[in-house]
NUVOGU-15893 format. One line per field, with one value per residue (C-alpha): residue number from 0; z negated, x negated, y negated; residue in three letters; chain. Coordinates in Angstrom, 3 decimals, decimal comma. Example, Ala and Ser with C-alpha at 12.3 -4.5 7.8 and 13.67 -1.06 7.14 Angstrom:
2
seq = (0_1)
z = (-7,800_-7,140)
x = (-12,300_-13,670)
y = (4,500_1,060)
type = (ALA_SER)
mol = (A_A)
END
This chain:
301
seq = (0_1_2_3_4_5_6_7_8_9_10_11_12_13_14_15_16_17_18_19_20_21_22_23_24_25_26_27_28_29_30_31_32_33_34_35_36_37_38_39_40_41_42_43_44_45_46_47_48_49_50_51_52_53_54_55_56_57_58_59_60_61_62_63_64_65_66_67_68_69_70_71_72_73_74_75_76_77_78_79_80_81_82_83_84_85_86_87_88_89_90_91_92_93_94_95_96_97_98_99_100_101_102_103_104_105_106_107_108_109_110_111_112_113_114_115_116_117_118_119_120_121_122_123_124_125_126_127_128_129_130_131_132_133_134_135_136_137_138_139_140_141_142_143_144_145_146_147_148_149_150_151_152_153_154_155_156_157_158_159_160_161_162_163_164_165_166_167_168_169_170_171_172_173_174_175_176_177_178_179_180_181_182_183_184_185_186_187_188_189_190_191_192_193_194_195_196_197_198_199_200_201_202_203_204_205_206_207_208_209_210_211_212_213_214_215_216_217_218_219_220_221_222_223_224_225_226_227_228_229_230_231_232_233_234_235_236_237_238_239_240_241_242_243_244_245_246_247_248_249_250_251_252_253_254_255_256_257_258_259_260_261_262_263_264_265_266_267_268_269_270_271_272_273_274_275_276_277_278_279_280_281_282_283_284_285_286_287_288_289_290_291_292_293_294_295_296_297_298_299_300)
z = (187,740_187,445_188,395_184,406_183,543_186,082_184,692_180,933_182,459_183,885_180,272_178,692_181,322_180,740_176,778_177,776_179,507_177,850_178,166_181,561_184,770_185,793_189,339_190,960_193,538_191,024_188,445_191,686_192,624_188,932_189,407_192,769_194,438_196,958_195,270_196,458_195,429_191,862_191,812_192,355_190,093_187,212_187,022_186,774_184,373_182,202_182,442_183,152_186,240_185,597_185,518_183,071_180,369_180,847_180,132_176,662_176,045_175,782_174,328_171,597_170,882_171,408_168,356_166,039_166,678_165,731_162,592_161,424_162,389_162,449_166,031_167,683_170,223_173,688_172,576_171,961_175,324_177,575_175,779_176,441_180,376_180,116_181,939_179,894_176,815_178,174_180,039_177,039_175,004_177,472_177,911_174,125_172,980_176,276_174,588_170,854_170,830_168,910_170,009_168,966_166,678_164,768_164,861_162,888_160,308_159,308_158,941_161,165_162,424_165,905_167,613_170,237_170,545_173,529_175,257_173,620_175,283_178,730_179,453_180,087_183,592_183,708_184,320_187,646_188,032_187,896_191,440_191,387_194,208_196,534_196,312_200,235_202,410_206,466_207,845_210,485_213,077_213,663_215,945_215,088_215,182_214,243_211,236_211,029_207,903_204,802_202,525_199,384_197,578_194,354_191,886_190,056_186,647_183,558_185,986_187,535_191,187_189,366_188,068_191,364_194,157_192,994_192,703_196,214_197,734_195,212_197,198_200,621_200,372_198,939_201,345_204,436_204,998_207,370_210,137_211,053_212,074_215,795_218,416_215,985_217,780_215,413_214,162_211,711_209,777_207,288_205,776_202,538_203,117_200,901_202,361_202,006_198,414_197,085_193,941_192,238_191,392_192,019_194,493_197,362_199,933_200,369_203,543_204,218_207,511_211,003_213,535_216,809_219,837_219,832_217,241_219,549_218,032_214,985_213,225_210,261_206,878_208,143_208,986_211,419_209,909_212,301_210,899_212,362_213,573_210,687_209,451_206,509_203,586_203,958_200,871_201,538_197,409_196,081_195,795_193,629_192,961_193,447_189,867_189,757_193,141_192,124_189,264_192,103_194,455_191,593_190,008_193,374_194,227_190,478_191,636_195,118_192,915_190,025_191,796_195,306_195,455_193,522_195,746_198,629_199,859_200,862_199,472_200,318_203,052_202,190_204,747_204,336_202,227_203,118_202,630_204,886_204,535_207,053_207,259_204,151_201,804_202,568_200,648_197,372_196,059_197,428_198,598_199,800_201,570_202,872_201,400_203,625_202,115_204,432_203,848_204,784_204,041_201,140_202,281_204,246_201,849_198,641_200,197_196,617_195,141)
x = (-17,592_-19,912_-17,945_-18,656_-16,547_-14,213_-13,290_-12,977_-10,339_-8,570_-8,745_-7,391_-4,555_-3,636_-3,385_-1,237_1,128_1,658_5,115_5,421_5,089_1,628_0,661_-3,000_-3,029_-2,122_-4,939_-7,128_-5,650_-6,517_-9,972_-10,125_-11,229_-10,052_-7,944_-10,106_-13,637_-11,176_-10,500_-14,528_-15,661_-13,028_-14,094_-17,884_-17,488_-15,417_-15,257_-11,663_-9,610_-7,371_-3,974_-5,823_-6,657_-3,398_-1,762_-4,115_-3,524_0,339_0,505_-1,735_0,878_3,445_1,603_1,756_5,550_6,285_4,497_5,941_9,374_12,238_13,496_14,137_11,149_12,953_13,393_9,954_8,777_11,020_9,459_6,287_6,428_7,500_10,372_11,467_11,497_9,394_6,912_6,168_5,333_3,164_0,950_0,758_-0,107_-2,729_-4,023_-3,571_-3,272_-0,238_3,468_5,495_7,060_4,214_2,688_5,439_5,870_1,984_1,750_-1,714_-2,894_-4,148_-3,950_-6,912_-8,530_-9,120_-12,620_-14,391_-17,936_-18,325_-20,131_-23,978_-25,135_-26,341_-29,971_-31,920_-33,839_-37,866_-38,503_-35,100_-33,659_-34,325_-30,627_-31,179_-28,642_-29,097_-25,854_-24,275_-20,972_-19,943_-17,491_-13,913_-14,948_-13,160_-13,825_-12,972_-13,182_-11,701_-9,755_-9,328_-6,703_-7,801_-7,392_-9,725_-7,669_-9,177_-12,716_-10,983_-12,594_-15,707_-15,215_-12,741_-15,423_-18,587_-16,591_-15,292_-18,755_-20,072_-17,301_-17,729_-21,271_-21,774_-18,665_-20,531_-17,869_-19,306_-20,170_-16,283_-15,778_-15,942_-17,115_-19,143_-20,955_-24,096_-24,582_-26,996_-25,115_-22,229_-20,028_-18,174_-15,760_-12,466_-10,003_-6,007_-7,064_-3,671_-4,588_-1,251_-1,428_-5,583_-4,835_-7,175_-8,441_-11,428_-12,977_-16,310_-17,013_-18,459_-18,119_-16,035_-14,639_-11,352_-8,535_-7,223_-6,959_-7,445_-7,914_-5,665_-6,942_-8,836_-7,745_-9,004_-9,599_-9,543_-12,018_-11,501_-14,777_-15,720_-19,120_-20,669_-23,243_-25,706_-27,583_-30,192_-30,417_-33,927_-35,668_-34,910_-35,575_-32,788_-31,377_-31,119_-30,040_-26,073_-26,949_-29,231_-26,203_-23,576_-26,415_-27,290_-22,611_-23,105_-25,485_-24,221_-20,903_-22,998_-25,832_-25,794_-21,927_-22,065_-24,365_-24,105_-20,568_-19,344_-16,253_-15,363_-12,963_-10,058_-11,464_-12,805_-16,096_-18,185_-21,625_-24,026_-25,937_-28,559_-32,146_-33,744_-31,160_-33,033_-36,470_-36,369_-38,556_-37,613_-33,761_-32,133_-28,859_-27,081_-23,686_-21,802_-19,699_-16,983_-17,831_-15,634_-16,878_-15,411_-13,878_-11,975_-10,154_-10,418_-10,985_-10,900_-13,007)
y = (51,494_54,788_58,017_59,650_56,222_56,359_60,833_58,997_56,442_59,247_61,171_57,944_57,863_61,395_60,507_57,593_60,216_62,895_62,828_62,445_64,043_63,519_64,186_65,019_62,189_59,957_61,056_60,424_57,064_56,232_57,266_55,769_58,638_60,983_63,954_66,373_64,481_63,946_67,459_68,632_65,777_66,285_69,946_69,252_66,396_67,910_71,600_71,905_71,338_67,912_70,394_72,771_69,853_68,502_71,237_72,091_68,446_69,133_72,333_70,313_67,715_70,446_72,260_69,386_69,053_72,264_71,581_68,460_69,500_71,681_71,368_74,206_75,844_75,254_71,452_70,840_72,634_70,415_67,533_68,310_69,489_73,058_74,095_76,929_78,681_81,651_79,567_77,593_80,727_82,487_79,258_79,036_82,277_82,201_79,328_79,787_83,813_83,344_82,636_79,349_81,196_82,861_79,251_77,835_80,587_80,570_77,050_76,977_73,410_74,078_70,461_70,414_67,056_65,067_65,191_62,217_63,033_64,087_67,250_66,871_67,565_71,129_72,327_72,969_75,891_74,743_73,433_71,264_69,857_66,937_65,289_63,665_66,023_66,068_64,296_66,149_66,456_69,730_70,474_72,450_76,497_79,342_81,912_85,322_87,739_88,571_86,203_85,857_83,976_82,627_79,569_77,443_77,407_78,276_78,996_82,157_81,855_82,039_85,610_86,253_84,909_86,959_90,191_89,398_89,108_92,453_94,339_92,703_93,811_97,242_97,998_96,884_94,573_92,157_95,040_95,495_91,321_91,148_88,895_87,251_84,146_84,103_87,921_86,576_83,859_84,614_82,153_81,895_79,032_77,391_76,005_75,412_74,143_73,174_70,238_70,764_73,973_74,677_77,834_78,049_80,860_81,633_83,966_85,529_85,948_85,240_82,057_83,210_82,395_83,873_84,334_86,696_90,881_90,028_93,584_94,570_93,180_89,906_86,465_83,776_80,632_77,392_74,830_71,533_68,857_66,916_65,084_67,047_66,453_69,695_70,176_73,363_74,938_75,364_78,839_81,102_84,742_87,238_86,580_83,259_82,573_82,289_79,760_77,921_77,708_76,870_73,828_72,452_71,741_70,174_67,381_67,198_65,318_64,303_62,154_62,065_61,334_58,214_56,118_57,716_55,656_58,908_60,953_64,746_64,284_66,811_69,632_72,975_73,264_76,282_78,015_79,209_82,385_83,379_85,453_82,880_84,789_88,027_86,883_88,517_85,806_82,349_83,105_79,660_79,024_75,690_73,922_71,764_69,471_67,222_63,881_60,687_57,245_55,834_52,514_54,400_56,473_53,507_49,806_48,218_50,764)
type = (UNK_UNK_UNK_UNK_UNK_UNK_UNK_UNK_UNK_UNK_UNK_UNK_UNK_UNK_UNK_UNK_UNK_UNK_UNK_UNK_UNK_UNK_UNK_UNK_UNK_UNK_UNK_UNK_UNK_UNK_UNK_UNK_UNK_UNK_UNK_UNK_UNK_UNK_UNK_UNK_UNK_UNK_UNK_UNK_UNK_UNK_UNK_UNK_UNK_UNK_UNK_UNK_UNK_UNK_UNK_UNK_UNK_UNK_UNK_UNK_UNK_UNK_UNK_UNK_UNK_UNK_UNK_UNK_UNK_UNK_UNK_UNK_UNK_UNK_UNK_UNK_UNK_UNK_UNK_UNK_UNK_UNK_UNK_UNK_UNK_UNK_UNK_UNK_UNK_UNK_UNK_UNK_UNK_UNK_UNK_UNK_UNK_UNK_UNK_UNK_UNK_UNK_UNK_UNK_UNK_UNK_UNK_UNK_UNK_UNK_UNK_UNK_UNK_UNK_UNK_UNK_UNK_UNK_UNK_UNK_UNK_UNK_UNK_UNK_UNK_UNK_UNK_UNK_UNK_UNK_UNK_UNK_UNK_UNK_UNK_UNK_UNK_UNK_UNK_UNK_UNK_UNK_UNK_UNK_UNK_UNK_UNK_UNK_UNK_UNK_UNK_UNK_UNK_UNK_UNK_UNK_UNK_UNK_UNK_UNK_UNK_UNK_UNK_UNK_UNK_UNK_UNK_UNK_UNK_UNK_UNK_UNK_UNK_UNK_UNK_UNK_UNK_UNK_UNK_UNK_UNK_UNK_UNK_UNK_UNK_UNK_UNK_UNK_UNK_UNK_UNK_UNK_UNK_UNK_UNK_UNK_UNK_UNK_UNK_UNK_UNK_UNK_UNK_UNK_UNK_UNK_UNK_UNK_UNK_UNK_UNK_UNK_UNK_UNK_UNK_UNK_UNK_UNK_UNK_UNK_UNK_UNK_UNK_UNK_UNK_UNK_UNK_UNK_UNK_UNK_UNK_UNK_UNK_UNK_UNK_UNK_UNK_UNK_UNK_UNK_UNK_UNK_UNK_UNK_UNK_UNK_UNK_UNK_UNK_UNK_UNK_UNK_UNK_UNK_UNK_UNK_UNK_UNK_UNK_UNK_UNK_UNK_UNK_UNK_UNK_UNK_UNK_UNK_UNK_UNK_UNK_UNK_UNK_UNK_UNK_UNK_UNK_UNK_UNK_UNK_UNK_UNK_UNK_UNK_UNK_UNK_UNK_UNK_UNK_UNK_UNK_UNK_UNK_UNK_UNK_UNK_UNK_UNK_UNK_UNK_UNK)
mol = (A_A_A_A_A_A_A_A_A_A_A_A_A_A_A_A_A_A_A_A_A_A_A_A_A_A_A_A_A_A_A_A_A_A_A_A_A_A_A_A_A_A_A_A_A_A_A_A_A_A_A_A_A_A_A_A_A_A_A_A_A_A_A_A_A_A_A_A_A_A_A_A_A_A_A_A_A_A_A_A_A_A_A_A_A_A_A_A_A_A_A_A_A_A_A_A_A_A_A_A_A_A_A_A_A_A_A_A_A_A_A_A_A_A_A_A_A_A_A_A_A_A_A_A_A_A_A_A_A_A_A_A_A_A_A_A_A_A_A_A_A_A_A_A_A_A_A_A_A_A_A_A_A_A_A_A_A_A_A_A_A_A_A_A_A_A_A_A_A_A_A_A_A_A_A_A_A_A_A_A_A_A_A_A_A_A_A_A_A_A_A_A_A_A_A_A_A_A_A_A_A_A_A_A_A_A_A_A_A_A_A_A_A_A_A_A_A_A_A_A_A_A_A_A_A_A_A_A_A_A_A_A_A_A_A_A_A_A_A_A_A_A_A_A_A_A_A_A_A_A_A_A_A_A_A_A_A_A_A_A_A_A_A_A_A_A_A_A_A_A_A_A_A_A_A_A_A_A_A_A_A_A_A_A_A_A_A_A_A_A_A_A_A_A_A_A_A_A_A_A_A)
END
């Protein structure tokens, strides 16, 4: 089964279950994937995480109801997954700019549909990108910088992450990390992802070889050995070197993934940044992704 078919199962599952709990791991062992290769996949595919669409896919249903009957509000939002009154109205009017209430009273249909086509894969900047990533082991290392905890609901470490690196840099950030092991190499790395509720932290920083003294204001992150996917992004000027980066994780999980026999192994993901990001003209960086081969994690898949 191709991976594009495997995300529709999924969305067919979730319509099958509205109204019940619905965990991450078990979207994942639907899709027979890892939940963390689910989790990257889902959000490419689709454009939201899994927990996101669920959650638009109930508040849809939880629309109609209030439409087509007279129960009271905090009935329909236990139906439907919410655990209170007030939750349920904060997630609607997020969603619907209106409150239950207001909903009801004006009569408005505003039932969202389920995705029926899957999004397109998104454009490479001219040059593309040669999809064959060098395999390699690197051992456990440590990480020291500045964190940043963020989620990826709703897209917010997207507008979280780039402000993050904006202040890291025009605050000279990077020149207060000590015993840095490679003074020329920064990394932006996520780890602790959490797939039920989509929080994750992410650190810029510097390889070391002590988490001792760590100064006020950073954390040491222990990274441990793993095999990774590194996939080096194509050049690109100054402006478009974010979309570059961004495009070239897309079709690491859109076509390498699915014939590769690999799956991304649950570790930390990171990004490395060394002297090529200082060309104004041809700007590249690396990605390594934690791979795990994929009998190991699905036999029957």
């Amino acid at each position: 089964m191709e991976y594009r078919e495997r995300i529709q199962v999924t969305l067919d599952y979730i319509e099958m279950n509205l109204d019940r709990p619905i965990t991450m791991n078990e979207l994942a062992n639907v899709a027979c994937f890892s939940v963390f290769h689910f989790h990257r996949l889902f959000v490419l595919t689709v454009g939201d995480t899994a927990a996101d669409y669920l959650r638009k896919r109930r508040l849809s249903k939880a629309a109609v109801a209030l439409l087509n009957s007279n129960r009271r509000v905090i009935d329909i939002a236990l139906e439907h997954g919410f655990q209170s009154h007030e939750t349920f109205a904060r997630a609607f009017k997020r969603e619907f700019q209106m409150t239950p209430v207001e909903c009801r009273k004006r009569r408005i249909s505003l039932a969202l549909q389920p995705v029926a086509t899957l999004a397109p894969l998104s454009r490479l900047p001219e040059g593309g990108i040669l999809m064959t990533p060098n395999i390699v082991t690197k051992p456990a290392f440590k990480l020291i910088g500045y964190g940043l905890e963020t989620n990826i609901n709703e897209g917010q470490n997207h507008t979280d992450i780039p402000a993050f690196w904006n202040r890291y840099i025009t605050e000279e950030l990077g020149a207060n990390v000590p015993n840095k092991l490679r003074p020329e190499v920064e990394l932006g790395i996520c780890t602790n992802f959490q797939p039920e509720t989509g929080q994750f932290t992410y650190v810029i920083g510097f390889e070391t070889d002590t988490s001792e003294n760590v100064p006020d204001g950073m954390i040491c992150v222990t990274v441990p050995e793993a095999t990774y996917a590194v996939f080096t992004t194509p050049k690109a000027s100054d402006r478009e070197f974010s979309s570059s980066i961004q495009n070239t994780w897309a079709r690491a999980f859109q076509e390498w993934f699915p014939t590769s026999g690999y799956e991304q192994a649950g570790t930390g993901e990171f990004e490395w940044y060394d002297e090529r990001c200082m060309s104004e003209t041809d700007k590249q960086m690396d990605i390594y992704i934690p791979i795990q081969k994929k009998e190991a994690l699905n036999p029957q898949a």
